[in-house]
Every structure is written in C-alpha cells, then in structure tokens.
C-alpha positions as CSV (number, residue, x, y, z in Angstrom):
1,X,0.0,0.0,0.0
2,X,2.8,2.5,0.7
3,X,4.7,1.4,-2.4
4,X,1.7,2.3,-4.1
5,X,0.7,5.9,-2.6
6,X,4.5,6.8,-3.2
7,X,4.7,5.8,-6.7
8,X,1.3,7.4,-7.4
9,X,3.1,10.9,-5.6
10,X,6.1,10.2,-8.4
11,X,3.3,10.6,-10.9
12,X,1.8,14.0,-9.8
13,X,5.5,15.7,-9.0
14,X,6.8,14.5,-12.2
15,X,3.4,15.7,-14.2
16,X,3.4,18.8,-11.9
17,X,7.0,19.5,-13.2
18,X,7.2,18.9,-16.8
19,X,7.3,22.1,-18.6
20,X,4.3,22.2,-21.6
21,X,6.2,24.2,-24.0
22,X,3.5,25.8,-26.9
23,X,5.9,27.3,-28.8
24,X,9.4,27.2,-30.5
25,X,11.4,29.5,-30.1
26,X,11.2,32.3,-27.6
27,X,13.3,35.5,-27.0
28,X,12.6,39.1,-27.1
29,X,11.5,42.2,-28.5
30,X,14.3,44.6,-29.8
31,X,14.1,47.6,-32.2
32,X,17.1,49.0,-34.2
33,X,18.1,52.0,-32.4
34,X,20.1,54.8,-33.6
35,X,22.4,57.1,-31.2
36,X,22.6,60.7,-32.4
37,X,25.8,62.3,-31.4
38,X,27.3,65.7,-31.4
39,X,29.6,66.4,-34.6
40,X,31.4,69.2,-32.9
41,X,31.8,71.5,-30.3
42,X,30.3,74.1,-28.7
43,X,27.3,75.1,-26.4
44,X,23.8,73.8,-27.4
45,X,21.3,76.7,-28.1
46,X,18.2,74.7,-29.3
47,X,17.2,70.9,-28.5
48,X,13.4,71.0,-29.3
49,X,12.6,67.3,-29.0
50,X,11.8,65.3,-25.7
51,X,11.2,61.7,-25.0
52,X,8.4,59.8,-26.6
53,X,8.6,62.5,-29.5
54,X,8.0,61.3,-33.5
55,X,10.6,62.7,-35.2
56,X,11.0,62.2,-39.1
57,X,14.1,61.6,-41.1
58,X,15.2,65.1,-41.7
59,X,13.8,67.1,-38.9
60,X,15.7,69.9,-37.8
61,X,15.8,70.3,-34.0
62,X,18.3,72.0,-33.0
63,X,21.7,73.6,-33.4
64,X,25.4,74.3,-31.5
65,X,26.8,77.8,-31.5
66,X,28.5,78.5,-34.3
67,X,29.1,82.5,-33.7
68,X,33.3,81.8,-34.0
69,X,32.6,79.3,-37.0
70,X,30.9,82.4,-38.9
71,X,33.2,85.2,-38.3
72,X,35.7,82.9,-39.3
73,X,34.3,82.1,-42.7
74,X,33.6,86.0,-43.0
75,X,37.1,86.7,-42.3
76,X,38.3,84.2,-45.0
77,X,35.5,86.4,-47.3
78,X,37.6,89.1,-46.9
79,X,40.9,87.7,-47.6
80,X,39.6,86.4,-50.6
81,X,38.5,90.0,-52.1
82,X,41.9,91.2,-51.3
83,X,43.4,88.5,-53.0
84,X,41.3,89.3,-56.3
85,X,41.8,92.9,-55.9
86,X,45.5,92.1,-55.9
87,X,45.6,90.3,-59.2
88,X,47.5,92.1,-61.4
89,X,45.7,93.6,-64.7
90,X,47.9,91.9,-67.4
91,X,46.4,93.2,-70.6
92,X,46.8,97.4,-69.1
93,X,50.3,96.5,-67.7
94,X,51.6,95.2,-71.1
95,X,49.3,97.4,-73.0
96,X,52.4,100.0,-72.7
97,X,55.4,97.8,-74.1
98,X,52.8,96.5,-76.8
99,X,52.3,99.9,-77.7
100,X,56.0,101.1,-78.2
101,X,56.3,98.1,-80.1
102,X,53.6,99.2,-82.7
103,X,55.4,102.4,-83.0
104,X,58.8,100.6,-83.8
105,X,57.4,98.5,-86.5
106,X,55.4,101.3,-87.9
107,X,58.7,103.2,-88.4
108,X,60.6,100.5,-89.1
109,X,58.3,99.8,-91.8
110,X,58.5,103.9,-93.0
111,X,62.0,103.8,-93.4
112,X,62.3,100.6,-95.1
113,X,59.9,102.5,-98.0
114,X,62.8,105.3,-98.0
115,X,65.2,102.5,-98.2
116,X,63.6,101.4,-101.2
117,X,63.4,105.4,-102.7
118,X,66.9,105.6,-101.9
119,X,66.2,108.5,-99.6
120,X,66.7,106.6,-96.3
121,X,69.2,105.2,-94.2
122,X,69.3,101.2,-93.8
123,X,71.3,101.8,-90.4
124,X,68.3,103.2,-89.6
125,X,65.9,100.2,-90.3
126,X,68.3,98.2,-88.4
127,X,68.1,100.4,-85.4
128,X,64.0,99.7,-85.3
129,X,64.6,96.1,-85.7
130,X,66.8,95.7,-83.2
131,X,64.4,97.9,-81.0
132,X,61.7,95.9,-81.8
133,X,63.4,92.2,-81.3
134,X,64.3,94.3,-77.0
135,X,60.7,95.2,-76.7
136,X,59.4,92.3,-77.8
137,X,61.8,90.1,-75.0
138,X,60.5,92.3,-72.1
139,X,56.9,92.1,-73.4
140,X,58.1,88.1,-72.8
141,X,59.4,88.6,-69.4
142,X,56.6,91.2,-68.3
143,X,54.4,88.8,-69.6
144,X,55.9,86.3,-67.5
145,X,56.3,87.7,-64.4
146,X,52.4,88.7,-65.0
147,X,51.3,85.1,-65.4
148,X,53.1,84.0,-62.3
149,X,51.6,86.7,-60.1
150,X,48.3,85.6,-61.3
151,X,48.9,81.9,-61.1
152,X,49.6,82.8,-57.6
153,X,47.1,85.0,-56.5
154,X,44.5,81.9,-58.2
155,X,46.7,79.1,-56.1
156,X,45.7,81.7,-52.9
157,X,41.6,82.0,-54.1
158,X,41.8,78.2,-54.3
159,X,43.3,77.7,-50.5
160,X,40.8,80.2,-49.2
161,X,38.2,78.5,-51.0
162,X,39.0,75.2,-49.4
163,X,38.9,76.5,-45.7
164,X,35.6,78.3,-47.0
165,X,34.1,75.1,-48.2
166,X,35.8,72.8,-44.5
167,X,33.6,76.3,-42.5
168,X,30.6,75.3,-44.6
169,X,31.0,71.7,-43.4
170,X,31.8,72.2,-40.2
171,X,28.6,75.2,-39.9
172,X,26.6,72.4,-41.7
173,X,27.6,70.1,-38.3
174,X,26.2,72.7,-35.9
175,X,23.0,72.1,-37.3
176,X,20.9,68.9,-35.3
177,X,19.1,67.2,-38.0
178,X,17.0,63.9,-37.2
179,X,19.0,60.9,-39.2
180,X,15.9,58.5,-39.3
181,X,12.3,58.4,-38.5
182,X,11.6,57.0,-35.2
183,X,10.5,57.7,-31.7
184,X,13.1,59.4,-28.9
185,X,14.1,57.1,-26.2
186,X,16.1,58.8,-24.5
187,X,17.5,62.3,-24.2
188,X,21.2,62.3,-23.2
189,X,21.7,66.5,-23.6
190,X,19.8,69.6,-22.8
191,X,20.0,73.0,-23.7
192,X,23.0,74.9,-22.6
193,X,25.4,72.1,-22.3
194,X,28.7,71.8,-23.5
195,X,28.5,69.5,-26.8
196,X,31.8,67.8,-27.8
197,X,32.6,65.7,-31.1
198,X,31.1,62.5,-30.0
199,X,28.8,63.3,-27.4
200,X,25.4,61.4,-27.3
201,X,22.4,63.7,-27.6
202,X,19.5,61.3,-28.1
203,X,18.4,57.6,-28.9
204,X,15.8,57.1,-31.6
205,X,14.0,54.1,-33.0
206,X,11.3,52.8,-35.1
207,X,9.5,51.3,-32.7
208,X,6.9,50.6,-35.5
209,X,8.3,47.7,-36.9
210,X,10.0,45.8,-33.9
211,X,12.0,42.5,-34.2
212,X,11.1,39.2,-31.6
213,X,15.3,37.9,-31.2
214,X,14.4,34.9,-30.9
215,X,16.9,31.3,-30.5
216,X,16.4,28.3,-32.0
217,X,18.3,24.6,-31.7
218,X,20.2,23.0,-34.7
219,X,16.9,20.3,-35.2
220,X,14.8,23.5,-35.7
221,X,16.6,25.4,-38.8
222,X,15.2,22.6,-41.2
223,X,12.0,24.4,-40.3
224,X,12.4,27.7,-41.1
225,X,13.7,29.9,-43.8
226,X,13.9,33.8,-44.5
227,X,10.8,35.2,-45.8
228,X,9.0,32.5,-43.7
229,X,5.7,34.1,-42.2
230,X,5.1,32.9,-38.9
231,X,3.1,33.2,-35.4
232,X,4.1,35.8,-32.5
233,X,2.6,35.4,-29.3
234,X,3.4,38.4,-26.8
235,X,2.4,38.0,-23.1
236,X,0.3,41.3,-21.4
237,X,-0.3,40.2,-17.4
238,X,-3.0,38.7,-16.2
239,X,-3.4,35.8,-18.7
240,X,-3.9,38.0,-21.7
241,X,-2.4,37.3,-24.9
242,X,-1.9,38.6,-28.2
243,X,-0.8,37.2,-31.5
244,X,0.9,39.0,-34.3
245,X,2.0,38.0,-37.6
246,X,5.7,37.7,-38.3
247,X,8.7,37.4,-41.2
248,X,11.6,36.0,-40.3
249,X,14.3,38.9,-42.0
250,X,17.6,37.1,-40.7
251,X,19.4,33.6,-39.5
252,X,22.4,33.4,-38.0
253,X,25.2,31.5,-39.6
254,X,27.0,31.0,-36.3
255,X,25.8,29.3,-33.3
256,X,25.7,30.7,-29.9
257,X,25.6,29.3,-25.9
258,X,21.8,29.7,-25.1
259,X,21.6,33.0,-23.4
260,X,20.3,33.4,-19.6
261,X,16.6,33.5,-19.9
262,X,16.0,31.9,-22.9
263,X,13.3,28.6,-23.3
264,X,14.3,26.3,-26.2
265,X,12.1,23.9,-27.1
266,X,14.6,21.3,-25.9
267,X,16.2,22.3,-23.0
268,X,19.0,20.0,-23.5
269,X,20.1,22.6,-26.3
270,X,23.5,24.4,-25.4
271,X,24.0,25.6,-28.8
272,X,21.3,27.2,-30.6
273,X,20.9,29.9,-33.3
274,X,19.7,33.5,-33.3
275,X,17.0,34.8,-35.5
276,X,15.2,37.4,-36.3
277,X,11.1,37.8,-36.9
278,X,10.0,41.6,-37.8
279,X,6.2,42.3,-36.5
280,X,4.1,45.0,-37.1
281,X,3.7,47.3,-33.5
282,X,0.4,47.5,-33.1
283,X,1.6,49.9,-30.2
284,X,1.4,47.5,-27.5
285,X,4.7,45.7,-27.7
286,X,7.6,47.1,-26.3
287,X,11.4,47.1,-26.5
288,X,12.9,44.4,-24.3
289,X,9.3,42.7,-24.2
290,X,9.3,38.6,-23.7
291,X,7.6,37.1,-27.0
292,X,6.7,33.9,-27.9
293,X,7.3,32.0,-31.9
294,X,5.6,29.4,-33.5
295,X,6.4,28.1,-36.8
296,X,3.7,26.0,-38.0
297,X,0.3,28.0,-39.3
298,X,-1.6,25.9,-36.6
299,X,-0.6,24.3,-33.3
C-alpha cells in the first residue's frame, strides 16, 4: 500500500514538473536603435525634442553655436576679395610695351619705304629692328612675371576656397538634424550644455516595426527559412495574450551558448541559433518585451 501511494506521488510531481512548452522558439522584443551624437563643439542653443517624441528623417531640432565658426568664414571672405583685388591687370600693364612696339614696326616699316626710294638710311631700319626684337623680349618677361603673379594670386583663391568650403562643413555640423524616423528614447543633452565631437544627444528608434530575437536549436533550422511568415505570441499580465503575424528577415550563420533567460524547445540545447522575426507594432509591444514564436500556421 505505501509502495503504491508513493509511486502514485512520483506521478503528480513529475506531471506537476514537466514544462508544456506551446511554442518554438522564444526570446525578445528589440528595435534598431540609432544614437545621435554631437559632430562638434560648442554650447547647445536649441534641442526642441523630448522623450516619446515622433521625429521624421530630416527634422531639424536644434543647433550648436557657431558665432566663432561664422566670423571665421567672414574673415576668409575678406581675404579672398583682397586676394582678387590684388591680381594684377595683365592686358593694361603690357598694354604699354605693346604699344612702343607698334610704333617701332610702324617706323621701321616707313624707313624701309625710304630705303627702297633711296632717300633713307638702312642703319636706320636696323636700329628699329633691333628695337623691336628688345621690346618684344620684355613684353616676354613682363608677360611672364604677369602670369606668375596671377597663377599665384589663383593658387591663394583656391586655399581660401578650401577652408571656406571645411567652415561650410563644419557650420553644416552645428545644425541637429534627425537621421531617421523613429521615436526618442532617451534624451542624453539639454540645452545649454557643452557639446563635444562625440557626445550622445538622443536615442531614436522605429518602434513601428519591432524585431522578436528569438533562438532556435540546430533540429529546428530545417524548419524555417527567410521570408517565412510565422506566429508571435506576446504575453500582457494577467493571462492576456496577443498574437501577431511575423517574417523571419535574418538567420544566424553562427551558433551561440543559449543566453540566460531563454526557453528552447529542448532544453537540453547548449547551442542554438539566433533569428530574427519583424512584426508590425500595433503599439502594444515594447522594447525588451518577452515574446513567444511558432512556426507551424496551426498548433
């Protein structure tokens, strides 16, 4: 009789204990998340977002002082209007030379036609030629000299045009523009801090389409496959449910020790694999949620 009351208590504990697994695959809910950091420095003047805020991709929400960024870029302005003032003129400063030679050849050509009349003197002609072959060599060298001033005057526009074009980039920074849609997490800065290169200012995520991460044993990846529509089942308290439809988007390659938390469907498993199943938010799920996956359209 004891024998028998005994084994008949091994049968309730061990039917009390086993674990009734509906599902397979668990894990949880997760979102891709997107830090937005400060691309330089200064003090923050506007922030206008605050957690729980929809931001779209875009949005412009704030900015960092950029007073010493400006007068900078103004000041490069300026240099860059004296450099073109000091350009030299090349066609007026030649214009002289180019004139005296004109005359030369004029007269050189005059005499040559009183050469010809026998009423001139050839030492004469040769005097304008070699005048003109002089004038000609410094219109060369002025020339020159002209070309090189300019070349560097242009080489000095082009510098300053560079540091114009790094203050444009760096004025650009100052501005806080919203990478991606999404909803603010968390807020890491307020306004009237001290921003430097690097520091975080807010979180963002879609939290409309979130992703169950969920793990999955060796035995199980004949089962499933990307593209593969399959069953969420998300837990709310109090015995309430909810079931969503999911696509798995991604399989791991690599296996993984099951991490602390996670139900396999055998939980003899050490090694399983991660996946990933995205699911429409219907506004009730949340980041970090526990979610349930089952593969099969009916169980």
């Amino acid at each position: 009789m004891k024998c028998t009351i005994l084994f008949a208590a091994l049968i309730m504990l061990t039917a009390c204990g086993r674990n009734d697994n509906n599902f397979d695959a668990t894990g949880s809910f997760e979102s891709t998340e997107v830090i937005v950091s400060s691309e330089t420095n200064g003090k923050i003047m506007e922030l206008n977002m605050e957690e729980g805020d929809k931001l779209k991709a875009g949005d412009a929400i704030g900015y960092i002082d950029s007073t010493q960024l400006y007068l900078k870029k103004m000041q490069l302005a300026a240099g860059l209007r004296s450099v073109d003032i000091r350009k030299p003129d090349i066609h007026k400063q030649i214009a002289s030379i180019e004139q005296q030679i004109a005359v030369a050849r004029s007269e050189q050509q005059r005499m040559e036609n009183l050469v010809r009349a026998k009423a001139g003197n050839q030492k004469q002609v040769d005097d304008y030629s070699n005048s003109i072959k002089v004038l000609t060599k410094q219109l060369e060298a002025q020339k020159s000299t002209l070309n090189k001033s300019t070349s560097g005057a242009n080489a000095d526009v082009e510098g300053i045009q560079y540091q114009i074009m790094q203050l444009d980039d760096q004025l650009q920074k100052c501005r806080i523009v919203n990478p991606s849609a999404g909803t603010v997490l968390v807020k890491y800065a307020q306004t009237g801090e001290l921003a430097t290169v690097g520091k975080p200012l807010y979180k963002i995520a879609n939290i409309d389409l979130l992703y169950l991460r969920a793990y999955v044993t060796s035995d199980q990846l004949t089962q499933i496959k990307l593209n593969q529509q399959v069953r969420v089942l998300s837990d709310f308290g109090k015995k309430e449910r909810r079931e969503y439809s999911g696509i798995i988007t991604w399989i791991s390659a690599k296996s993984e020790f099951t991490p602390k938390g996670i139900e396999t469907k055998d939980e003899r498993a050490n090694l399983v694999y991660a996946v990933k199943i995205a699911v429409k938010n219907d506004g009730y799920l949340k980041i970090g949620q526990y979610g349930e996956t089952i593969f099969s359209k009916s169980k």
